[in-house]
ZAMARGU-4260 file (C-alpha; in steps of 0.2 Angstrom, whole numbers, plus 5000, padded with zeros to 4 digits):
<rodrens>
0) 5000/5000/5000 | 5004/5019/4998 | 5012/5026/5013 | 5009/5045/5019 | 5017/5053/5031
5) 5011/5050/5050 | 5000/5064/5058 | 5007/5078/5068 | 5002/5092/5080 | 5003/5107/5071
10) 4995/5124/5073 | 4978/5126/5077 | 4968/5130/5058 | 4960/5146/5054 | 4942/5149/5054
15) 4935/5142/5037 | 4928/5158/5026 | 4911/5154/5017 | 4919/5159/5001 | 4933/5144/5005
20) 4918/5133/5009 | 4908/5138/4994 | 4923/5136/4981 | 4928/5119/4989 | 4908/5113/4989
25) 4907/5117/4971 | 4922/5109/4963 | 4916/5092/4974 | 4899/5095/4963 | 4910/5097/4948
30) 4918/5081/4949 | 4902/5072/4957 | 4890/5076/4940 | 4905/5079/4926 | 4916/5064/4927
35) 4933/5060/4936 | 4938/5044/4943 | 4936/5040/4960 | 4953/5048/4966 | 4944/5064/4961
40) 4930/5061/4970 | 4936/5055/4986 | 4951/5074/4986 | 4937/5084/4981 | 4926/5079/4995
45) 4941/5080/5007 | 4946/5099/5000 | 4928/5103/5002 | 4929/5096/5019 | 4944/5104/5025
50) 4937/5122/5019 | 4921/5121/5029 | 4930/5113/5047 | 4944/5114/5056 | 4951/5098/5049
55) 4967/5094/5041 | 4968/5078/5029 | 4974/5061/5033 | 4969/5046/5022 | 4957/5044/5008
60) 4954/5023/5005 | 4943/5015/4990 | 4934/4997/4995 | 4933/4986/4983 | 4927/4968/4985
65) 4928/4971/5006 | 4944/4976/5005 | 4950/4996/5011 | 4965/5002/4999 | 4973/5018/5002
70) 4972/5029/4988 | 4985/5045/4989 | 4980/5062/4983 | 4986/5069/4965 | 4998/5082/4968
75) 4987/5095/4964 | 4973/5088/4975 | 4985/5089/4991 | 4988/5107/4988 | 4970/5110/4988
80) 4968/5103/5008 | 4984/5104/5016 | 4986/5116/5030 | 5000/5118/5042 | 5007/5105/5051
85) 4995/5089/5041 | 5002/5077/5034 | 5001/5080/5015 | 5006/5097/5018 | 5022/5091/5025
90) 5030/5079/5013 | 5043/5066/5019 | 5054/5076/5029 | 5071/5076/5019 | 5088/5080/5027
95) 5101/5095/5019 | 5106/5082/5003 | 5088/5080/4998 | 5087/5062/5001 | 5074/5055/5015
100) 5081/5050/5031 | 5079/5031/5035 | 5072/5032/5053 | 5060/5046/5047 | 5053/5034/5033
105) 5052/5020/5046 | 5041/5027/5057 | 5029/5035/5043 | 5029/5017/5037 | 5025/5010/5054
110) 5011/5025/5056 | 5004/5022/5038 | 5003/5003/5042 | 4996/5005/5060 | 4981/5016/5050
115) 4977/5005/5036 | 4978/4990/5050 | 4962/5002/5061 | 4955/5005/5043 | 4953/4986/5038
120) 4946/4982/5056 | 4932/4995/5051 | 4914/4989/5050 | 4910/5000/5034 | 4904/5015/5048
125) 4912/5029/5053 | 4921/5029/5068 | 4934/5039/5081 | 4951/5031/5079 | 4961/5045/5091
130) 4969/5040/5109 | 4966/5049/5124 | 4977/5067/5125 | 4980/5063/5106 | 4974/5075/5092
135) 4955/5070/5086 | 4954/5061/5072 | 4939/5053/5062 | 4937/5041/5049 | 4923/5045/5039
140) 4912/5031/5030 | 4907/5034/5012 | 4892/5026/5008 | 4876/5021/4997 | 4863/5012/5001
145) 4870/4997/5013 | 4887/4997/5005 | 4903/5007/5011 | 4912/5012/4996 | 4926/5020/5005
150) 4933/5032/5020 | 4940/5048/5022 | 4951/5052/5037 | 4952/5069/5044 | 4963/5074/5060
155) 4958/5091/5070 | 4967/5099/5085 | 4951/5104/5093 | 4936/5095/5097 | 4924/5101/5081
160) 4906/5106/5084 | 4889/5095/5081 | 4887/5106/5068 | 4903/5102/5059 | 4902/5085/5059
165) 4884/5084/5054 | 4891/5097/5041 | 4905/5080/5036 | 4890/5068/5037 | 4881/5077/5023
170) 4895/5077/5013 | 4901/5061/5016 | 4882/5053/5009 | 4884/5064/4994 | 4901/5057/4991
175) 4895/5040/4995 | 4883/5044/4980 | 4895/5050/4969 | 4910/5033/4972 | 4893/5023/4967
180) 4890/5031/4951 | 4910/5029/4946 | 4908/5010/4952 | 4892/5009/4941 | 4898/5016/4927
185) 4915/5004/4928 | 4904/4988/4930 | 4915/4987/4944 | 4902/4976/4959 | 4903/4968/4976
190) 4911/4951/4977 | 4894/4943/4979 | 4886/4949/4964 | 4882/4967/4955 | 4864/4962/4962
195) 4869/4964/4979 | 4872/4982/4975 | 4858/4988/4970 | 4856/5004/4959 | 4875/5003/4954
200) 4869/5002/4937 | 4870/5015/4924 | 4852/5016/4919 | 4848/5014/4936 | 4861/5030/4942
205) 4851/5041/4925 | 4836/5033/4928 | 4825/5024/4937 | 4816/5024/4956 | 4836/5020/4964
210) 4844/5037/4956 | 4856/5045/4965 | 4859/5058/4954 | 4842/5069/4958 | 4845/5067/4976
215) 4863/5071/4975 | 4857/5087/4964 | 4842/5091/4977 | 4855/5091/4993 | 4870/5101/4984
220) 4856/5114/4980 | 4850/5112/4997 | 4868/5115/5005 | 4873/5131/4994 | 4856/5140/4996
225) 4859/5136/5017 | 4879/5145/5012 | 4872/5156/5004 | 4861/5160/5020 | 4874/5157/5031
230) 4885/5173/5020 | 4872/5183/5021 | 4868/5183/5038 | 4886/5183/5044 | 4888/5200/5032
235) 4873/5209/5039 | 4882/5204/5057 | 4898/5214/5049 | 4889/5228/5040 | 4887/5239/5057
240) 4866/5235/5054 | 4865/5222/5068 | 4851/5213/5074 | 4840/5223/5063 | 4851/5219/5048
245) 4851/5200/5052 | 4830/5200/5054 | 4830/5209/5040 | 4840/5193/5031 | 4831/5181/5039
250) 4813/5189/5036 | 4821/5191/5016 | 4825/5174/5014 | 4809/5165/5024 | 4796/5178/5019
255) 4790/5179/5036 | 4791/5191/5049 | 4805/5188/5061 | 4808/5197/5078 | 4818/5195/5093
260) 4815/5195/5110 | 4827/5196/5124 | 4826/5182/5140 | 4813/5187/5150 | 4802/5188/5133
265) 4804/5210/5130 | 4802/5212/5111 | 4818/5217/5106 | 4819/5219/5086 | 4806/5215/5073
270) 4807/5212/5052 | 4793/5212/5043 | 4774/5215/5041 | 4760/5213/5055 | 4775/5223/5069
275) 4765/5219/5087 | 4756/5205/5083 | 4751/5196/5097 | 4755/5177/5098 | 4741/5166/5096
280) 4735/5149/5102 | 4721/5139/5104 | 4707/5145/5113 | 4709/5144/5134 | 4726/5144/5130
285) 4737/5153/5143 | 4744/5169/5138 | 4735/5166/5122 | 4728/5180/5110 | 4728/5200/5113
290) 4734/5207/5129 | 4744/5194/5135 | 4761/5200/5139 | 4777/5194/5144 | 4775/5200/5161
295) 4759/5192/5165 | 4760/5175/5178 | 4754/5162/5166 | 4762/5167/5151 | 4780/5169/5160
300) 4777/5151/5167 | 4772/5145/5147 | 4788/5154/5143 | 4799/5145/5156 | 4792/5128/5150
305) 4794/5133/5135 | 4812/5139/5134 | 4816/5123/5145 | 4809/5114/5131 | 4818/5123/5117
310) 4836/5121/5126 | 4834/5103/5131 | 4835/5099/5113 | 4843/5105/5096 | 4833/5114/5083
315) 4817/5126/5083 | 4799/5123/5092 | 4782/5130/5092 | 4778/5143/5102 | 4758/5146/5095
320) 4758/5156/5079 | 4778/5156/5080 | 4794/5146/5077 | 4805/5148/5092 | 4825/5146/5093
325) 4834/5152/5110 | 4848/5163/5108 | 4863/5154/5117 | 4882/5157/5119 | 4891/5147/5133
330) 4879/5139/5140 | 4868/5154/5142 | 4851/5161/5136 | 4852/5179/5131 | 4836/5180/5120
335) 4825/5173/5107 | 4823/5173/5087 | 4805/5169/5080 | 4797/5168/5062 | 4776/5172/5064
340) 4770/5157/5055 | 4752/5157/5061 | 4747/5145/5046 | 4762/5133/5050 | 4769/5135/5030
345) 4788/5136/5036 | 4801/5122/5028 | 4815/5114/5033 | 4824/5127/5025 | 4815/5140/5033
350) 4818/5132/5051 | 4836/5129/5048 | 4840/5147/5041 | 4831/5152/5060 | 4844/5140/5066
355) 4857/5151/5059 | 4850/5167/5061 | 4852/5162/5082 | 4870/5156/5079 | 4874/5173/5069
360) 4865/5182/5083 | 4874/5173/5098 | 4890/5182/5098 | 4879/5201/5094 | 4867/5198/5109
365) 4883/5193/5119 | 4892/5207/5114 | 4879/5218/5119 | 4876/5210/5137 | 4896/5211/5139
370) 4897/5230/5136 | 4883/5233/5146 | 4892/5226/5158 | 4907/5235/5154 | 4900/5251/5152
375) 4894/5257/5170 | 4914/5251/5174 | 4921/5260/5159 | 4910/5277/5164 | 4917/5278/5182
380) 4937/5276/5175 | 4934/5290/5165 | 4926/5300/5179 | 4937/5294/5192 | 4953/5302/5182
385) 4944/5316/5177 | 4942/5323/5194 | 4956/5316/5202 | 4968/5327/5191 | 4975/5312/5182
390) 4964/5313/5163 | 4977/5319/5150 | 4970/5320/5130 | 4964/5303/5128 | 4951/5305/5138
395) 4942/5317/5126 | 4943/5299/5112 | 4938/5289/5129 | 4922/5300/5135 | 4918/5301/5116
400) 4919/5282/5116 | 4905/5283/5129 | 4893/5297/5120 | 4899/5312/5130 | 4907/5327/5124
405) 4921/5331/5135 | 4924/5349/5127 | 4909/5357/5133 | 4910/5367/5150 | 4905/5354/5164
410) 4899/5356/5183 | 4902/5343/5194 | 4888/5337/5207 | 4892/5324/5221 | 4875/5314/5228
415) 4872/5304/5242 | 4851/5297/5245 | 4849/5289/5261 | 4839/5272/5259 | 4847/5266/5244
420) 4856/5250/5246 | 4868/5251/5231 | 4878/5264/5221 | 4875/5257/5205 | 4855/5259/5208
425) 4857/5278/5212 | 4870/5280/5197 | 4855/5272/5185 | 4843/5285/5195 | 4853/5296/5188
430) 4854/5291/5171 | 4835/5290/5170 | 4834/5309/5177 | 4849/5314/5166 | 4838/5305/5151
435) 4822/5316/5157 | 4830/5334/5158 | 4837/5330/5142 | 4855/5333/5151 | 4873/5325/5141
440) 4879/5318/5158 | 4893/5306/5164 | 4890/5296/5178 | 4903/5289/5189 | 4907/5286/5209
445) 4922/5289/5222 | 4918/5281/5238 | 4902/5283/5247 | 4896/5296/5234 | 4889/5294/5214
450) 4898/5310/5206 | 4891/5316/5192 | 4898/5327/5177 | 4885/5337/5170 | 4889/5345/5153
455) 4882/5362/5144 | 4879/5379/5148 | 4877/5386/5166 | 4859/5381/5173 | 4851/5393/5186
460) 4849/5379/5198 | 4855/5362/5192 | 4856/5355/5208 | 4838/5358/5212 | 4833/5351/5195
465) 4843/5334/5197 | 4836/5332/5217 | 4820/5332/5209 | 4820/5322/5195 | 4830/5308/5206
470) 4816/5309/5220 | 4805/5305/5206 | 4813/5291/5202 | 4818/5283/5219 | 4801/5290/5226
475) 4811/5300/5239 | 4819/5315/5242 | 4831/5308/5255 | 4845/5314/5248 | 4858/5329/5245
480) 4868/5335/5232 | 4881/5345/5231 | 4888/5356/5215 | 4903/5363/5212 | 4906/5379/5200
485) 4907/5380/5183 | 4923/5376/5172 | 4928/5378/5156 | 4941/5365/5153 | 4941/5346/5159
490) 4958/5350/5169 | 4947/5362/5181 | 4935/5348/5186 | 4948/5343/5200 | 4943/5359/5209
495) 4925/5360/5203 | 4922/5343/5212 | 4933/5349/5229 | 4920/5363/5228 | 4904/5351/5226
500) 4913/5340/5241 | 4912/5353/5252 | 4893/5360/5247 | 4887/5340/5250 | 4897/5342/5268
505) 4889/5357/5271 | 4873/5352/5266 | 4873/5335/5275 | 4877/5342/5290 | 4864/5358/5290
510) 4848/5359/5300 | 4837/5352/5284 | 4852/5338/5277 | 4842/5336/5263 | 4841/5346/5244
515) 4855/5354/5237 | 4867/5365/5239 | 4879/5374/5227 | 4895/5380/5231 | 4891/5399/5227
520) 4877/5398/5239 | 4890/5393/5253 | 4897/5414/5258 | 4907/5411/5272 | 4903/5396/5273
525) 4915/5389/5260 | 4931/5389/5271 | 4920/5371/5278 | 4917/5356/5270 | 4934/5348/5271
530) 4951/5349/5277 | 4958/5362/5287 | 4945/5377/5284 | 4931/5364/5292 | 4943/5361/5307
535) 4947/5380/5307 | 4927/5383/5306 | 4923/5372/5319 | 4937/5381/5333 | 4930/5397/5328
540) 4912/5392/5334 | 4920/5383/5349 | 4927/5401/5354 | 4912/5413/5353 | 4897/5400/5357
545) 4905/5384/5366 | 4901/5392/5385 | 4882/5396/5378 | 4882/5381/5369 | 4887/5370/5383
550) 4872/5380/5395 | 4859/5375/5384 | 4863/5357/5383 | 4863/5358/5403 | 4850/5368/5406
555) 4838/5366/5390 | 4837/5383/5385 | 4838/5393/5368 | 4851/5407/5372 | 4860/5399/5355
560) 4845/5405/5346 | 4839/5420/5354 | 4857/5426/5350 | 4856/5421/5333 | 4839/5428/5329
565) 4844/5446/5338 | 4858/5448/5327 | 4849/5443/5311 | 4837/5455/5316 | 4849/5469/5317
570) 4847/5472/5336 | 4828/5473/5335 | 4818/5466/5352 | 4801/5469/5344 | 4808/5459/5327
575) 4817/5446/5340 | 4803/5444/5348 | 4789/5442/5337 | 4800/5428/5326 | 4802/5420/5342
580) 4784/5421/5349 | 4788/5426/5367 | 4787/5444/5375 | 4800/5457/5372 | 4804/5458/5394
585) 4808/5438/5390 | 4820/5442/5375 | 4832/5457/5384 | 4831/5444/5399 | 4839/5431/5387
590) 4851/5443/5379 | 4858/5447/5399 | 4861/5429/5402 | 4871/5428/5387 | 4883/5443/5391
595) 4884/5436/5410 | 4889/5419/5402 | 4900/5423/5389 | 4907/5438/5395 | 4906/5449/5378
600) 4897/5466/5374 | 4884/5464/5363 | 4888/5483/5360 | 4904/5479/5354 | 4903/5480/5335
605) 4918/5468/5330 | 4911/5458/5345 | 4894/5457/5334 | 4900/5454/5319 | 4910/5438/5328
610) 4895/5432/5337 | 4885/5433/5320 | 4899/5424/5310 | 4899/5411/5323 | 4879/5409/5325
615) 4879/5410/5305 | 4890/5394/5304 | 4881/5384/5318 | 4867/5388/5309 | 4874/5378/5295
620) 4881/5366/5306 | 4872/5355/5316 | 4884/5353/5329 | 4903/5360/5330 | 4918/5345/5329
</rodrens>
């Protein structure tokens, strides 16, 4: 027998390219319907192999009388499916002098042997002939009928998919076909008798109810319209139209409507007429006919059977007036695609371009999950550098990569909302509001806060708006907000978000901690918030108040605020009192306390002004540091 060079490892072989697949495909229908001899047949149908798997070619054999005999490729045939590291690709391995070295042509003869051996002991079906930790390899049965007429061997370094080998199957019975109308034509029959083989014959092969020929014909016409499909779809994946672009395929190639829907059963995309159409069933059905949504208890039960049904086992299944195929990448559901067949006309072709319009639509849907995913992390980087100083250029490409334009002037506002558990659920309560005013925001967090950059021009009061529009949306107001001042330029964010730090601190720890505060509302105010000028801020309280302080916490009293309300008064009794609601005797009663206790002149006017700095901060401040 011929001997070929023993398989290998070798690199890992591209992804096949429909064009490869379709080229390969018809030259095999070449040689099958326009002559050849059976060495032909059995290299086309391994080039046509090779181009639509990740397979590499080993052997081809003929059986004649029972008997396998190897039958080595024409040189132009091994060109047309070797790949890296197989073993027509490689050629005896030859040493600097060009002869063949003898251990080298040992061992290929032992591996050629070794094969032929396995192939003999065959049982005319296709079989598994790789070794645990070894590269897979197959030998594939070419029949017709109930006779084997040959095998083709194929090696792969990964594990191919169902839809691969099925892909091998199909071409295998059409080669099967093809081997039987060589043997007819040559007369060529089974050791027990040409009428053991039925249909070998050539009128039989042209004519007659045991043709292969119209069969072979119908399949290959079959397999290139389902390429032609499969191109399609994968181009409308590439042209940037996406799931719309591949319904759009898919409802162009079935003629019915085809739509999508994501996991929990939320339409999604929709080709086609009759858009909104409910699904139908028969009557008492659940969830059956006009109204019933996605949302509703029976229906989402029907769904779960349903979807439990349609993963448990390959290929589409009725969903009422719908053919149904999940959506799944990695084990994992992320949607639907349906055709609306309420009169049950779909075909086999229909249902398995469905099939491919799910597996085209996998790694989309995927995608789309993943970058939502992403996107929420990839929104706080940005925002993270941006206001801790460290952004340079890129982040103008980086925020534009997110839909925001980072060249506009910007505010910075820093919330906090009491009662909700998680960041991310205010930073989306955000996004919501943002979406409502119509504002170009990013959102991102740092620490306990969500921080938001809030592009355009100046707003009157932006803090006020967003408080308002994220109460909405959380149903409370329980929360503040703090905005810093306007800037220009995306390197004075640093400073705009100190100054929004500083008006939440304020805000949160004021009399009402709830609303917004902006930094220009601050006055005097605005050496507090953080650092040293809250420190600074709360000594200066503790120096003009902390005796009067200290006697209202012991004694219950309100010298604090009858202090306070004096000196906003400008000096005024009546206006003291009246504010107050107690008599004037009470309120020049008070205000001796106070200068007994603290031992200032209320006369003084730098004393006054101190006093009201002071009462004007503890205003502010629930309670000094």
């Amino acid at each position: 027998m011929d001997a070929v060079p023993a398989a290998t490892a070798g690199p890992a072989p591209a992804v096949p390219e429909p064009e490869a697949a379709r080229h390969a495909l018809l030259r095999l229908v070449t040689v099958m319907l326009d002559g050849g001899d059976e060495r032909e047949v059995l290299w086309g149908a391994m080039a046509a192999i090779v181009a639509t798997g990740p397979f590499t070619a080993e052997a081809a054999y003929t059986v004649h009388h029972g008997l396998a005999r190897r039958c080595p490729p024409r040189g132009v045939a091994a060109s047309a499916v070797a790949r890296p590291g197989s073993a027509v690709a490689r050629g005896p391995a030859v040493d600097p002098t060009g002869e063949a070295p003898a251990e080298a042509a040992a061992a290929e003869m032992v591996a050629a042997d070794r094969l032929d051996r396995r192939i003999d002991a065959l049982d005319g079906h296709s079989r598994r002939l790789h070794e645990p930790g070894g590269p897979w390899v197959r030998a594939i049965a070419l029949r017709y009928q109930d006779h084997c007429l040959g095998y083709l061997v194929v090696r792969s370094m990964t594990t191919p998919s169902v839809e691969e080998t099925d892909l091998t199957d199909l071409l295998a019975q059409q080669t099967g076909i093809a081997l039987a109308r060589h043997t007819g034509r040559r007369g060529v029959a089974d050791p027990a008798g040409s009428e053991n083989l039925p249909g070998i014959g050539e009128d039989a092969l042209v004519t007659g109810g045991g043709a292969p020929t119209a069969a072979l014909g119908a399949t290959i016409s079959a397999l290139a319209s389902q390429l032609a499909v499969h191109d399609a779809l994968s181009r409308a994946a590439v042209s940037g139209k996406g799931e719309a672009g591949i319904l759009q395929i898919l409802c162009d190639h079935t003629g019915f409507a085809a739509l999508t829907e994501d996991r929990f059963g939320n339409p999604r995309a929709w080709a086609g007429p009759g858009r909104g159409e409910p699904r139908q069933g028969p009557p008492g059905e659940p969830g059956a006919g006009p109204g019933a949504g996605p949302g509703a208890g029976p229906e989402s039960q029907c769904r779960d059977a349903l979807m439990h049904r349609a993963r448990r086992r390959p290929g589409a299944v009725r969903d009422r007036n719908r053919l149904v195929v999940p959506i799944e990448m990695a084990g994992d559901l992320l949607g639907v695609v349906a055709l609306v067949d309420p009169d049950r006309r779909a075909a086999e072709t229909d249902t398995l371009t469905l099939e491919q319009a799910a597996l085209v639509l996998a790694p989309q849907l995927f995608y789309e999950r993943r970058l939502a995913e992403l996107e929420p992390h990839l929104r706080r980087d940005v925002v993270d550098r941006l206001i801790s100083g460290e952004a340079t250029d890129d982040a103008f490409a980086q925020a534009a990569s997110l839909g925001h334009d980072l060249r506009r002037p910007h505010r910075v506002a820093v919330l906090e909302w009491a009662g909700t558990a998680e960041r991310a659920a205010l930073g989306d309560a955000v996004a919501r509001a943002a979406g409502r005013l119509r504002w170009d925001v990013l959102v991102g967090s740092r620490g306990e806060t969500t921080v938001v950059l809030i592009a355009g021009e100046d707003r009157r009061d932006p803090g006020g708006e967003l408080h308002r529009a994220v109460s909405e949306e959380l149903g409370t107001g329980t929360g503040a907000i703090g905005v810093g001042g306007h800037c220009d330029v995306f390197t004075d964010l640093p400073h705009s978000y100190d100054e929004a730090v500083r008006a939440l601190t304020v805000r949160r720890r004021s009399r009402d901690p709830y609303g917004s505060t902006g930094f220009e509302e601050l006055g005097l105010c605005r050496m507090m918030g953080t650092g040293e000028g809250e420190r600074e801020a709360d000594r200066f309280v503790r120096e003009w108040l902390g005796r009067l302080l200290h006697y209202d916490a012991r004694h219950h009293t309100e010298l604090v605020t009858t202090l306070s309300r004096y000196l906003e008064s400008g000096g005024s009794y009546d206006a003291t009192s009246e504010t107050l609601l107690i008599h004037r005797s009470t309120v020049r009663y008070r205000l001796q306390r106070i200068r007994e206790i603290t031992g200032h002149d209320l006369n003084n006017v730098e004393t006054r002004l101190n006093l009201h700095v002071a009462t004007r901060i503890r205003n502010v401040l629930n309670t000094p540091r």
